[in-house]
TIVO-2410 file (N, C-alpha, C; in nm, 3 decimals):
# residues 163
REC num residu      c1      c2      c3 atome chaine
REC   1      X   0.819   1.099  -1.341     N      A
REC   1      X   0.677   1.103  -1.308    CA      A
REC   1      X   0.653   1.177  -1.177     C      A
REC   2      X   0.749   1.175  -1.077     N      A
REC   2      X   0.714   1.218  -0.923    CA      A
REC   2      X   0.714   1.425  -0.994     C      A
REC   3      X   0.803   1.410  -1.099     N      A
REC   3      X   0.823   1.591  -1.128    CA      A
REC   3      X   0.716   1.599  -1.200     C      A
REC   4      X   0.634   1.556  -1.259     N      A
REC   4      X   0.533   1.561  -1.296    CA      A
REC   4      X   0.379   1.634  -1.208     C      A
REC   5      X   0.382   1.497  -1.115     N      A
REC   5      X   0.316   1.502  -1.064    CA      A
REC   5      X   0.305   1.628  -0.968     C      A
REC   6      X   0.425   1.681  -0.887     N      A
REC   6      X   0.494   1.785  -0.820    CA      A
REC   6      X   0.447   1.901  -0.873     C      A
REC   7      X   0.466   1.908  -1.028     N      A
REC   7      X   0.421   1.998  -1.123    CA      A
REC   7      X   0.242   2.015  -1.144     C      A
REC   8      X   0.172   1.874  -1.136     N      A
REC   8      X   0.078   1.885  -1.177    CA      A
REC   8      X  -0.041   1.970  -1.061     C      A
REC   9      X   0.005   1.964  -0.906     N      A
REC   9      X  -0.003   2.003  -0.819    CA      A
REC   9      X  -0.123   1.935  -0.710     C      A
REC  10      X  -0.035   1.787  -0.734     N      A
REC  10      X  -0.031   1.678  -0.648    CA      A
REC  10      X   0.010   1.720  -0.484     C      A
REC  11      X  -0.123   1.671  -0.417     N      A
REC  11      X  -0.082   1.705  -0.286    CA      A
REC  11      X  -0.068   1.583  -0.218     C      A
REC  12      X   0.065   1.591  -0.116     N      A
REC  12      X   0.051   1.444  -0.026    CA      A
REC  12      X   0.051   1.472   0.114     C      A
REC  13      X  -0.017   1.404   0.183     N      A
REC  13      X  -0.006   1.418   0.343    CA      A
REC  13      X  -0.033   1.306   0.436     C      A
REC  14      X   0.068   1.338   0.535     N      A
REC  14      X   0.058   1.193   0.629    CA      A
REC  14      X  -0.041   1.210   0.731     C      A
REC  15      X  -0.099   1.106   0.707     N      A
REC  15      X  -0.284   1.060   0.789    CA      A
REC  15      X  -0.244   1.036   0.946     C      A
REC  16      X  -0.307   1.081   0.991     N      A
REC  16      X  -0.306   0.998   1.192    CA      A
REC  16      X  -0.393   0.924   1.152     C      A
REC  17      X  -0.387   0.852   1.258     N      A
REC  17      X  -0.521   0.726   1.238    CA      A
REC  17      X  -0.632   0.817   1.311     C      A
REC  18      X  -0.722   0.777   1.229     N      A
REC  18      X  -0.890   0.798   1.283    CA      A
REC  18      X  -0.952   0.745   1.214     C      A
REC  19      X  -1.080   0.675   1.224     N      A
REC  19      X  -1.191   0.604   1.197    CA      A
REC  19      X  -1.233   0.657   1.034     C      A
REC  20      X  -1.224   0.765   1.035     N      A
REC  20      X  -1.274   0.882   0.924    CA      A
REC  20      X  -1.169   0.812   0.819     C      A
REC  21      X  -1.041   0.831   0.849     N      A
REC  21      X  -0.910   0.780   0.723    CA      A
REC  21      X  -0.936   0.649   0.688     C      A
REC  22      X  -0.927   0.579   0.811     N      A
REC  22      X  -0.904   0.461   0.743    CA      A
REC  22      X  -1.085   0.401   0.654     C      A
REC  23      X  -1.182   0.438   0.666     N      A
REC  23      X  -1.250   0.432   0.616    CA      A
REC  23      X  -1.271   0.506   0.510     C      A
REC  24      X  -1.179   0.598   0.464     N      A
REC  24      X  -1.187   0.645   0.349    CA      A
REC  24      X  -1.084   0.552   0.227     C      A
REC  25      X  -0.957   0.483   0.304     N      A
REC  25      X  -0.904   0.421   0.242    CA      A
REC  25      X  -0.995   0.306   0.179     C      A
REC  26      X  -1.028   0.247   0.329     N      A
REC  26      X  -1.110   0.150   0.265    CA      A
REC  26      X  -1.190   0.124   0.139     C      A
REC  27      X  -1.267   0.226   0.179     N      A
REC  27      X  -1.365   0.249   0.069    CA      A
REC  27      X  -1.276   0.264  -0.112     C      A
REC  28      X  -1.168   0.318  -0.128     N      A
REC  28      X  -1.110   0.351  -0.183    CA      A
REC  28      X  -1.065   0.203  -0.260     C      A
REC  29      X  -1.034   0.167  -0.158     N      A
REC  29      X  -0.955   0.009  -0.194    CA      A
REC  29      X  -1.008  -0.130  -0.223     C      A
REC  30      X  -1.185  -0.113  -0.168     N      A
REC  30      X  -1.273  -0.169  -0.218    CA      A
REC  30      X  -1.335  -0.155  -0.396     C      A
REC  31      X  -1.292  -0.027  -0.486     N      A
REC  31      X  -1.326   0.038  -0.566    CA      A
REC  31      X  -1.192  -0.010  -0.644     C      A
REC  32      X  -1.069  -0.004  -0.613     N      A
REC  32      X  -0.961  -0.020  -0.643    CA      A
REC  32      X  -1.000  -0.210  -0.676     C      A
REC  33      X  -1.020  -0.285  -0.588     N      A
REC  33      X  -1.043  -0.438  -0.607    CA      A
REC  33      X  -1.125  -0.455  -0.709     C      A
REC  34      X  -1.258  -0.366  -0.688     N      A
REC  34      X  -1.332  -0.406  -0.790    CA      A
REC  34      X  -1.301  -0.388  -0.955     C      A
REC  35      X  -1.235  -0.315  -0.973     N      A
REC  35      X  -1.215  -0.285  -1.111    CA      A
REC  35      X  -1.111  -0.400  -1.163     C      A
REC  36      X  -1.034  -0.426  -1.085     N      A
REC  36      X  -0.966  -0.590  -1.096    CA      A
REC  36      X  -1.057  -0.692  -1.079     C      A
REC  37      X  -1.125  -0.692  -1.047     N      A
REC  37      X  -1.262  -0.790  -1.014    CA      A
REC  37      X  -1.164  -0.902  -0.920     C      A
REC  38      X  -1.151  -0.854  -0.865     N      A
REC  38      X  -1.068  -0.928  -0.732    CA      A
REC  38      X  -1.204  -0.881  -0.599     C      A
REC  39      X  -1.163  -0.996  -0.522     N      A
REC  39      X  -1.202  -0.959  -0.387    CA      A
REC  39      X  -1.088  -0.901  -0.276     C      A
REC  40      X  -1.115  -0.826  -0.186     N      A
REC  40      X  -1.015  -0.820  -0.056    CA      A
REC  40      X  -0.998  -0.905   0.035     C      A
REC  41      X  -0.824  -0.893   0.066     N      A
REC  41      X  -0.795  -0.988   0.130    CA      A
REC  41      X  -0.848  -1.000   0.249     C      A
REC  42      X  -0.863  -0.905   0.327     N      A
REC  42      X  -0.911  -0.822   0.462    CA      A
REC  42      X  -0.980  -0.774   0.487     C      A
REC  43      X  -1.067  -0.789   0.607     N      A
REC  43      X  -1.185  -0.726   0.657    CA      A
REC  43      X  -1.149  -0.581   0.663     C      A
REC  44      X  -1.224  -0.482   0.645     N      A
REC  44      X  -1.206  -0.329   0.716    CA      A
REC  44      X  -1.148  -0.361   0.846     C      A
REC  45      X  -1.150  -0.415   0.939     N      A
REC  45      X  -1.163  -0.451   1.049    CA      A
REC  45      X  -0.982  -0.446   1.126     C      A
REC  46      X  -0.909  -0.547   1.011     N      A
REC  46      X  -0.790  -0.565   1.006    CA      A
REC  46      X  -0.721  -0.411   0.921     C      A
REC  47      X  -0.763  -0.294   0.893     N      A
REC  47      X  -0.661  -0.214   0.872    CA      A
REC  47      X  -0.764  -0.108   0.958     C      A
REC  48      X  -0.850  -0.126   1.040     N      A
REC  48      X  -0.902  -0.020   1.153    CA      A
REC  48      X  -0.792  -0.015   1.287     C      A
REC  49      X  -0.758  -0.204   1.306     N      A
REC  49      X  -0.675  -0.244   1.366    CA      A
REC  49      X  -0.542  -0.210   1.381     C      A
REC  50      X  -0.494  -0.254   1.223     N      A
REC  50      X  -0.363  -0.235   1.180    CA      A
REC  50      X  -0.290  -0.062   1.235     C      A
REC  51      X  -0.402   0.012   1.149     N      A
REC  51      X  -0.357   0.146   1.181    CA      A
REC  51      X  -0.375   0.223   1.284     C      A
REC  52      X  -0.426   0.174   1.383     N      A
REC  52      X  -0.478   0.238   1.525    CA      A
REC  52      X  -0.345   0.180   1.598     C      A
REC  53      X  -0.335   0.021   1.602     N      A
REC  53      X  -0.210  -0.032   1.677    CA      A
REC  53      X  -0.031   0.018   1.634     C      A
REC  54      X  -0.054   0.023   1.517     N      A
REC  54      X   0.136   0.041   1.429    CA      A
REC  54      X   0.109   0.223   1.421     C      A
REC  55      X  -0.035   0.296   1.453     N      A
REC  55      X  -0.023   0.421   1.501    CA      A
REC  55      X   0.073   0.459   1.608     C      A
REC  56      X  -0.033   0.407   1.750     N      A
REC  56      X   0.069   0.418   1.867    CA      A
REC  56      X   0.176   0.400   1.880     C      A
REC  57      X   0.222   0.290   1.826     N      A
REC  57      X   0.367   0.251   1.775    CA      A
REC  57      X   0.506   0.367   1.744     C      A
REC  58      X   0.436   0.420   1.630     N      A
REC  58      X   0.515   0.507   1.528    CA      A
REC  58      X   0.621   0.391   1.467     C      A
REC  59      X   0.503   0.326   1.417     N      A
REC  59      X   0.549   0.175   1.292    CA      A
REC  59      X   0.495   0.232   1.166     C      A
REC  60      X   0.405   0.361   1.148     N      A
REC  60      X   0.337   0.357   1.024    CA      A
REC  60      X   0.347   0.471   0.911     C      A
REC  61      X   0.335   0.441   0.812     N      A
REC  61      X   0.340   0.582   0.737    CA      A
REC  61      X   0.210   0.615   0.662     C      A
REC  62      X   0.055   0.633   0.661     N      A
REC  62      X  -0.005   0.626   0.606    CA      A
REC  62      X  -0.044   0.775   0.532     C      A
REC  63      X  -0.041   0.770   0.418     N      A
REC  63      X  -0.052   0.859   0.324    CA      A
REC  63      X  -0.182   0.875   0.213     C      A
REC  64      X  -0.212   0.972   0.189     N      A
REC  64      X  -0.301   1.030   0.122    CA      A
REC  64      X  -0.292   1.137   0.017     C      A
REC  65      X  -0.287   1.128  -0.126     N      A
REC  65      X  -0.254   1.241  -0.242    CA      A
REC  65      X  -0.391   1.293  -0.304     C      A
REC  66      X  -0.351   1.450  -0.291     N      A
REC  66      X  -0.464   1.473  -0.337    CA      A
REC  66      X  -0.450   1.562  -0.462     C      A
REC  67      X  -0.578   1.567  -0.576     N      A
REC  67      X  -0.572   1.625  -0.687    CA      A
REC  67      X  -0.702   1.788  -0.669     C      A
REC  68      X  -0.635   1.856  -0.677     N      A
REC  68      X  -0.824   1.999  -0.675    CA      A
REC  68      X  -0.872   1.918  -0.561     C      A
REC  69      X  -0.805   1.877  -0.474     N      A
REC  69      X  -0.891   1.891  -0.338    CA      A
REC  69      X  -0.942   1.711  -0.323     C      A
REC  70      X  -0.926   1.652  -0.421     N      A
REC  70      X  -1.027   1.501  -0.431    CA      A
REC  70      X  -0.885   1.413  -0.394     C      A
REC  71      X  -0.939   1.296  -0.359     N      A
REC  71      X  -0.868   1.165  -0.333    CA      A
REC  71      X  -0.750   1.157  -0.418     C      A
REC  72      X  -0.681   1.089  -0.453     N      A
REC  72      X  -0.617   1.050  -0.556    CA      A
REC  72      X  -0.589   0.900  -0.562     C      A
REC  73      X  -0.497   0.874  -0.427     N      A
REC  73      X  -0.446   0.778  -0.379    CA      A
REC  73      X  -0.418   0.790  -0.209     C      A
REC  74      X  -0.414   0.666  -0.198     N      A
REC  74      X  -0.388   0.643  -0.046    CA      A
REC  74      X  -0.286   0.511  -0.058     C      A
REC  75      X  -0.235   0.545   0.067     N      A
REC  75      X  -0.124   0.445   0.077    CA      A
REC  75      X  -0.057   0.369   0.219     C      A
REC  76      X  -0.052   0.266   0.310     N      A
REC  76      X  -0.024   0.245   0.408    CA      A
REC  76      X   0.116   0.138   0.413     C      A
REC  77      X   0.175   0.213   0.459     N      A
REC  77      X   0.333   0.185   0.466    CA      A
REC  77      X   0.420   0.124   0.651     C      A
REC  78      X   0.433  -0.001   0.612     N      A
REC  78      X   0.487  -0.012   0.763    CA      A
REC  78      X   0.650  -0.028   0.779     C      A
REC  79      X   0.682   0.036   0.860     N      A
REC  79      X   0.865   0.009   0.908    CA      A
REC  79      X   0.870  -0.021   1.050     C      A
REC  80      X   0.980  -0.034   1.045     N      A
REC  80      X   1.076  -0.002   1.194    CA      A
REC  80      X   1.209   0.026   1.167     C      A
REC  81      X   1.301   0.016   1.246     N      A
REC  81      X   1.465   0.055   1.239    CA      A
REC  81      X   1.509   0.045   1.102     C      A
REC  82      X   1.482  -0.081   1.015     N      A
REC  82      X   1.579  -0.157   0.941    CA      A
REC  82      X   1.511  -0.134   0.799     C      A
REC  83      X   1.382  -0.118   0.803     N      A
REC  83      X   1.317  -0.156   0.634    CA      A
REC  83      X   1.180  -0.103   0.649     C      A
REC  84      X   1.145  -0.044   0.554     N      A
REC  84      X   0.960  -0.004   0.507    CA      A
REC  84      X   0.926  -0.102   0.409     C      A
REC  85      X   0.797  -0.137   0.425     N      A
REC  85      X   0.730  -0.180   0.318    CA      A
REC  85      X   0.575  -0.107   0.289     C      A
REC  86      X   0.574  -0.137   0.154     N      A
REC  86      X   0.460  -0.080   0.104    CA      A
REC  86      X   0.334  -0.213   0.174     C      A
REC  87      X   0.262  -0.210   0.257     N      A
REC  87      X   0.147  -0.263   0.290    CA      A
REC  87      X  -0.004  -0.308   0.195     C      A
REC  88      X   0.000  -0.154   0.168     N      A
REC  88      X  -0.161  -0.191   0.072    CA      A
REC  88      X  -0.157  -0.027   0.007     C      A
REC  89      X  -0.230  -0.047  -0.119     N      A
REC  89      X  -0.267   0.063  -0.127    CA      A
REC  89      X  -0.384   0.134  -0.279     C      A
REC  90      X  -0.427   0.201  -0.279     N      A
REC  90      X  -0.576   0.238  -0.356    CA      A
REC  90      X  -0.547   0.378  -0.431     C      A
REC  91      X  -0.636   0.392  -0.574     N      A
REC  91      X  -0.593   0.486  -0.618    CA      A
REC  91      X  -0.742   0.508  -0.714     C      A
REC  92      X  -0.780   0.668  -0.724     N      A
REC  92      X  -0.896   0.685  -0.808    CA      A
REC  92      X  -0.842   0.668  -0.980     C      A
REC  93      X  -0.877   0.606  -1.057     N      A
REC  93      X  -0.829   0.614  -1.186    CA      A
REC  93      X  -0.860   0.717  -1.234     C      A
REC  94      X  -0.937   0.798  -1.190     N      A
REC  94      X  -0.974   0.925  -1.265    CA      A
REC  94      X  -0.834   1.043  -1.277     C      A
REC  95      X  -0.741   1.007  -1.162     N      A
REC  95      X  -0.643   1.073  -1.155    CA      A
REC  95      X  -0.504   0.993  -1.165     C      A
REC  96      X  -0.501   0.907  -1.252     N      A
REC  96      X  -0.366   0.821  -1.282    CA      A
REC  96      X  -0.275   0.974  -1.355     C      A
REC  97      X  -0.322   1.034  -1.456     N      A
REC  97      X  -0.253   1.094  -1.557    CA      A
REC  97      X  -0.197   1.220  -1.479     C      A
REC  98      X  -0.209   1.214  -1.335     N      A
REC  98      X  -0.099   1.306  -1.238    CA      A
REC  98      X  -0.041   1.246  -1.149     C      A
REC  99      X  -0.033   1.081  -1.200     N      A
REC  99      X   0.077   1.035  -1.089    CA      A
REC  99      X   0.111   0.987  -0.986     C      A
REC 100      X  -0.025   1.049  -0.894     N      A
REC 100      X  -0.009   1.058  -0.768    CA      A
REC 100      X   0.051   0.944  -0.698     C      A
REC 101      X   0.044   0.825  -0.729     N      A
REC 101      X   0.108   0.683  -0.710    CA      A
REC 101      X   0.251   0.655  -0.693     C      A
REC 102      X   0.341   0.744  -0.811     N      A
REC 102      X   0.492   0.791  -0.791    CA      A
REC 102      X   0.528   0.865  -0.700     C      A
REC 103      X   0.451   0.989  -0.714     N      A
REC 103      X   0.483   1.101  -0.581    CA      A
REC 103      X   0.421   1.049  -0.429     C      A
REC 104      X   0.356   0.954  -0.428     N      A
REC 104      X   0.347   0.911  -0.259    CA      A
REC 104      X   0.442   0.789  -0.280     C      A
REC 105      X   0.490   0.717  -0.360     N      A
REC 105      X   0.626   0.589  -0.369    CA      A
REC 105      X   0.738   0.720  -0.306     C      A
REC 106      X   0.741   0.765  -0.393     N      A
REC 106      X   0.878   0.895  -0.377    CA      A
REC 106      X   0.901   0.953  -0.199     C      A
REC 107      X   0.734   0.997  -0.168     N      A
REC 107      X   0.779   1.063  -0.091    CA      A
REC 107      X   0.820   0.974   0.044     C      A
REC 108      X   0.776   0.827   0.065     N      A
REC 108      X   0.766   0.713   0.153    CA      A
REC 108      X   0.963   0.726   0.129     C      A
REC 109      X   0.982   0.680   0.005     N      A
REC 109      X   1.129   0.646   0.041    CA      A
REC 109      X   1.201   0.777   0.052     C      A
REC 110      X   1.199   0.901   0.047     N      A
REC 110      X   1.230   1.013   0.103    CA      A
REC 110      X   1.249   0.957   0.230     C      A
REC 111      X   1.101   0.960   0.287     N      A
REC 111      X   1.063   0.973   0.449    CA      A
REC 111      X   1.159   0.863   0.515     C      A
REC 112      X   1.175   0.714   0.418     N      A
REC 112      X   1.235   0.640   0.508    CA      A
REC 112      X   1.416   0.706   0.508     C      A
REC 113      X   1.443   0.700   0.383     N      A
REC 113      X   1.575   0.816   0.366    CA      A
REC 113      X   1.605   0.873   0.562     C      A
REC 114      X   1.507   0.983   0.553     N      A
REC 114      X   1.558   1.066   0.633    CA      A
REC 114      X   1.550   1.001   0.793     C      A
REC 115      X   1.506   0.897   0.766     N      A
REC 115      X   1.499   0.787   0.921    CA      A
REC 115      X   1.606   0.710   0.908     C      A
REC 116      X   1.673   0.718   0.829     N      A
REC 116      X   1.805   0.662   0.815    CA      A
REC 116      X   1.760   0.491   0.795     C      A
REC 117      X   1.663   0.473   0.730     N      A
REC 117      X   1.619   0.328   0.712    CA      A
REC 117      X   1.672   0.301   0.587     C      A
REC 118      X   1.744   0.125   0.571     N      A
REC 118      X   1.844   0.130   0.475    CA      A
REC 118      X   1.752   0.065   0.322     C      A
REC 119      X   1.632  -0.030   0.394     N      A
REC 119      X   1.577  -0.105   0.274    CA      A
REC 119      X   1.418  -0.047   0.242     C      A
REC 120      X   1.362  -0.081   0.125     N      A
REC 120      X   1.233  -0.058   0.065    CA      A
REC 120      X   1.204  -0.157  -0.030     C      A
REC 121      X   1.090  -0.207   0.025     N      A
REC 121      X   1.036  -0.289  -0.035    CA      A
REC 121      X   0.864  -0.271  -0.014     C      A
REC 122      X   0.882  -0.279  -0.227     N      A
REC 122      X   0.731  -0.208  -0.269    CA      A
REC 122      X   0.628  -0.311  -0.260     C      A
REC 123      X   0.673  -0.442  -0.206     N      A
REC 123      X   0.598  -0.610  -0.212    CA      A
REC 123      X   0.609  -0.647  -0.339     C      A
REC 124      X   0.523  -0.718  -0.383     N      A
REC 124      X   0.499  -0.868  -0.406    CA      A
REC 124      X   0.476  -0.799  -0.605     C      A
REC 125      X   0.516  -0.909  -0.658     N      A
REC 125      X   0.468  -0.890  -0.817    CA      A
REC 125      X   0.323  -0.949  -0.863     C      A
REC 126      X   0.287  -0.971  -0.949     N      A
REC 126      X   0.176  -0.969  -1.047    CA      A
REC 126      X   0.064  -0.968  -1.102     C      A
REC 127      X   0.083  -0.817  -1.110     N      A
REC 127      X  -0.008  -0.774  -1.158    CA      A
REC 127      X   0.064  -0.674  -1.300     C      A
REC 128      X   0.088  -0.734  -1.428     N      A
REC 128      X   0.138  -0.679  -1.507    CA      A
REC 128      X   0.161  -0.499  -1.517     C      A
REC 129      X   0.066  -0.407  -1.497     N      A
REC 129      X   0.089  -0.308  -1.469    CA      A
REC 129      X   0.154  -0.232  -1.327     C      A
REC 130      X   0.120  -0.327  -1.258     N      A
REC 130      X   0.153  -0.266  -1.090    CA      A
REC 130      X   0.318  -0.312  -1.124     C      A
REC 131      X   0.375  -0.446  -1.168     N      A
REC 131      X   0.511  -0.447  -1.175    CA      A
REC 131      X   0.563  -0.391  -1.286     C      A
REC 132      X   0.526  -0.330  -1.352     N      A
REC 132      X   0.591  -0.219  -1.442    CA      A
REC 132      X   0.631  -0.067  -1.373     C      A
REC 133      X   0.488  -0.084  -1.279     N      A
REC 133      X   0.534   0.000  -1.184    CA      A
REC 133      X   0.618   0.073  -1.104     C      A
REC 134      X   0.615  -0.087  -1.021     N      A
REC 134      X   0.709  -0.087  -0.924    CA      A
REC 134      X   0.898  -0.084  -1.008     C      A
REC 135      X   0.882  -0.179  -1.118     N      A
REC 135      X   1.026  -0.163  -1.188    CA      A
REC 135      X   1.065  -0.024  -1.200     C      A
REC 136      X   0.961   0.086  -1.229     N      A
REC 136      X   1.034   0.203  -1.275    CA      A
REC 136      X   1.080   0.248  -1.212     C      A
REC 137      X   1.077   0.255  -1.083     N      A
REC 137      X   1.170   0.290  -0.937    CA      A
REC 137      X   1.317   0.251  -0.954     C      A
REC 138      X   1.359   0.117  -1.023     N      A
REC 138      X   1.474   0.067  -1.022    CA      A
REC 138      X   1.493  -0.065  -0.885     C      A
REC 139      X   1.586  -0.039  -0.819     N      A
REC 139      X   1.584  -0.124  -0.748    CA      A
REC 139      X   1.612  -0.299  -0.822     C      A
REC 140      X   1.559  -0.329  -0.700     N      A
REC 140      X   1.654  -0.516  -0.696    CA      A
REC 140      X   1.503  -0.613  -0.703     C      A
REC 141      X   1.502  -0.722  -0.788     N      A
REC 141      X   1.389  -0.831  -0.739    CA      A
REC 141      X   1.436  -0.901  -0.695     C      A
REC 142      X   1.381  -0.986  -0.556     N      A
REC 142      X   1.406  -1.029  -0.486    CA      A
REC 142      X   1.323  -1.126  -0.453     C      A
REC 143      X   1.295  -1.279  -0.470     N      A
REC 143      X   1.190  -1.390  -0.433    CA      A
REC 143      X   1.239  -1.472  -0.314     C      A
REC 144      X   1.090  -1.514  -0.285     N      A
REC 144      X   1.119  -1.555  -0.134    CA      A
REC 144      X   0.995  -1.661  -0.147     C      A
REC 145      X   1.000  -1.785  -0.073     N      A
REC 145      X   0.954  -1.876  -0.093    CA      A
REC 145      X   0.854  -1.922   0.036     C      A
REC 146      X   0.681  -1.893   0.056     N      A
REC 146      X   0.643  -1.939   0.169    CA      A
REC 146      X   0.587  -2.042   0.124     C      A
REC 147      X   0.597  -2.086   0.328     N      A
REC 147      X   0.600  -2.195   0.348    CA      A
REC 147      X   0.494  -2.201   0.498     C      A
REC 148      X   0.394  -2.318   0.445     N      A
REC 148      X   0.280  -2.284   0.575    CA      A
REC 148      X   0.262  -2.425   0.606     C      A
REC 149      X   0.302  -2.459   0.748     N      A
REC 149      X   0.309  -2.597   0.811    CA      A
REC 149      X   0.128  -2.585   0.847     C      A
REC 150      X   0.096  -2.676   0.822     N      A
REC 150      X  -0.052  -2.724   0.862    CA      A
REC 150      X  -0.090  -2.904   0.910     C      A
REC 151      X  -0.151  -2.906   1.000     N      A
REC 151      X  -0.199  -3.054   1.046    CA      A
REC 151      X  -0.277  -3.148   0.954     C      A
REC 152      X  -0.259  -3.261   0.928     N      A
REC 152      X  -0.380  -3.330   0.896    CA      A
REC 152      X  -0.504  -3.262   0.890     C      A
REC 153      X  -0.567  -3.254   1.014     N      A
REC 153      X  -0.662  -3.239   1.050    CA      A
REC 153      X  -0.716  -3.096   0.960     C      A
REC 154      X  -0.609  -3.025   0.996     N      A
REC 154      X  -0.657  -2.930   0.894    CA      A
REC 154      X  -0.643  -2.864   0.772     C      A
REC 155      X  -0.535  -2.974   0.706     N      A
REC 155      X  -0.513  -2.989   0.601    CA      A
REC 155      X  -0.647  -2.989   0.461     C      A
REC 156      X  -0.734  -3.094   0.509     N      A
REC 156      X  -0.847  -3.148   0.432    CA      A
REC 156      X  -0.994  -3.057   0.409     C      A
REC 157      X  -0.976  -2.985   0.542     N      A
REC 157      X  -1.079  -2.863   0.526    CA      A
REC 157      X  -1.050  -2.745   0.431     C      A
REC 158      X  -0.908  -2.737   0.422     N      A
REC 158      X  -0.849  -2.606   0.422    CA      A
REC 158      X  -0.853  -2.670   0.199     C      A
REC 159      X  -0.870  -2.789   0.210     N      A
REC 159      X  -0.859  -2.812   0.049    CA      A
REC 159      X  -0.965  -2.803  -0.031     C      A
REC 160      X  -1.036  -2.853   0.044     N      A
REC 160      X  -1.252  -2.886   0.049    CA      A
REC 160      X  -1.290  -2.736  -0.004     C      A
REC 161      X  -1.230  -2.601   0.108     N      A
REC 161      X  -1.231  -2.484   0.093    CA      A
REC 161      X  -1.206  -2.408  -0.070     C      A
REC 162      X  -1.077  -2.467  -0.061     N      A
REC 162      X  -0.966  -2.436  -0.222    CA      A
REC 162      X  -1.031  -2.391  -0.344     C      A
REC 163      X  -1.123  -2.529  -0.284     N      A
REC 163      X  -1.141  -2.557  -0.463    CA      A
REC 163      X  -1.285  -2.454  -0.558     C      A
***
């Protein structure tokens, strides 16, 4: 699929942070939720944040594919020394049938490749198509079990909330 896409003449490029990107992601990823009829986890607020702070850093990889010039997908990727992970990420359906989703997976673990970073991890499973997805890469599944200590006190709000 990434030769595909390569072929189809899928463009990818890594974003600096500015107000302009990450509000284009946003927007992107708000459009992306809705068609799942999901809500977001996160305010705009928290990836204006995210990507301005793990900018300065040089913690981030944020990416953008484009098709004839339009969106495709966007993608925000965080590392350091040891491991990348895929963070979040949004895609126009109008342009699934070039890929662009493989060829920015591809080019992230390239990029971490050449940083000499040893692990990748694409997150979390289920969503029946997204982990079909992520399987076609290959790779290892791997579960991990959280665990969130909370008080009394705020135990009972936090259930009241739940339901």
């Amino acid at each position: 699929m990434t030769r595909k896409a390569e072929k189809s003449g899928v463009i990818i490029e890594e974003l600096d942070y500015s107000l302009e990107n990450v509000n284009k992601f946003y927007n992107l990823l708000v459009e992306t939720f809705k068609r799942r009829g999901c809500k977001i986890h996160h305010p705009k607020s928290f990836f204006i944040e995210l990507v301005r702070e793990l900018s300065r850093e040089k913690m981030i990889l944020f990416l953008e594919t484009k098709v004839k010039g339009e969106t495709a997908s966007m993608g925000i990727f965080v590392y350091n020394d040891f491991e990348i992970h895929f963070l979040s990420g949004a895609s126009n359906p109008n342009f699934n049938c070039y890929a662009p989703n493989n060829l920015m997976h591809w080019f992230a673990i390239k990029k971490a490749s050449e940083m000499k970073i040893q692990k990748y991890d694409m997150g979390g499973k289920g969503i029946a198509s997204i982990d079909r997805f992520k399987a076609s890469f290959g790779g290892e599944t791997h579960s991990f079990t959280k665990k969130i200590w909370m008080s009394n006190l705020i135990k009972f709000p936090v259930k009241l909330l739940s339901k």
